[in-house]
N, C-alpha and C positions, 0 to 999 in steps of 0.2 A: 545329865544322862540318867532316867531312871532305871532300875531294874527290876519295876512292876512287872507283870507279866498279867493279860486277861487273865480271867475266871476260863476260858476253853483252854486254852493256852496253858495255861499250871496245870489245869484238868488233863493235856496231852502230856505233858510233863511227869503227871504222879502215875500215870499209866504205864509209860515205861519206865519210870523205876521201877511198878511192883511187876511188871513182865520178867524185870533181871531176877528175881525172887526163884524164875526155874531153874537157874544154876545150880544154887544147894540141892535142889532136888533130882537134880540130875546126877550130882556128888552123889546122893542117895541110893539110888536105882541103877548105878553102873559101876559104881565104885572107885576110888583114887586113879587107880593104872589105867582105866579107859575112859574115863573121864579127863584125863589130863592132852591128852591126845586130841581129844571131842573139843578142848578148850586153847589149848594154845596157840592153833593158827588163827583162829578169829580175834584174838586177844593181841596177837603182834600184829595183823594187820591192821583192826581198828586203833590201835596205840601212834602205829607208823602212819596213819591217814589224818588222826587229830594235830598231830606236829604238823604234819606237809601243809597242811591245811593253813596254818599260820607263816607259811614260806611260800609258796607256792599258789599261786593268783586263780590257776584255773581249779583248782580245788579246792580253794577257799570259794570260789563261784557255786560251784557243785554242791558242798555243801551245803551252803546259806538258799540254795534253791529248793533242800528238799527240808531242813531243820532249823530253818528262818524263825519259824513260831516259837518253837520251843529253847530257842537259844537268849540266854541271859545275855545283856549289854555286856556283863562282864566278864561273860567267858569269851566275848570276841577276842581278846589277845592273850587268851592262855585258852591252856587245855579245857575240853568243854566236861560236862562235873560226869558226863557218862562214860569220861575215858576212867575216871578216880572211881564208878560204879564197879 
């Protein structure tokens, strides 16, 4: 099982890493206290969606039909690397 990925495909991959790159700068311009706020609910839901996701059939479906491309072979049975972003 490889875990090449194309040239578009890494290319969609480096893209959203450097998208996560607004956070510090949201840290920035809003400050700790309301920036934590801005950050926590998307942060426990996407955390709680990446687990289910490996439990749960119909959201393992959902998933892999919108982040098929950009998902490594070997983040299929763990956590995918933009839960650890």
């Amino acid at each position: 099982m490889s875990n090449l990925l194309s040239y578009r495909q890494e290319s969609y991959r480096k893209i959203i890493h450097i998208s996560s790159s607004i956070f510090p700068l949201l840290l920035y311009c809003f400050g700790k206290n309301l920036f934590q706020y801005f950050i926590i609910i998307p942060l426990i839901l996407l955390i709680s969606l990446d687990y289910l996701r490996k439990h749960i059939l119909i959201i393992n479906k959902i998933y892999y039909n919108f982040f098929r491309n950009v998902t490594r072979k070997n983040e299929h049975n763990s956590l995918s690397g933009s839960t650890w972003v």
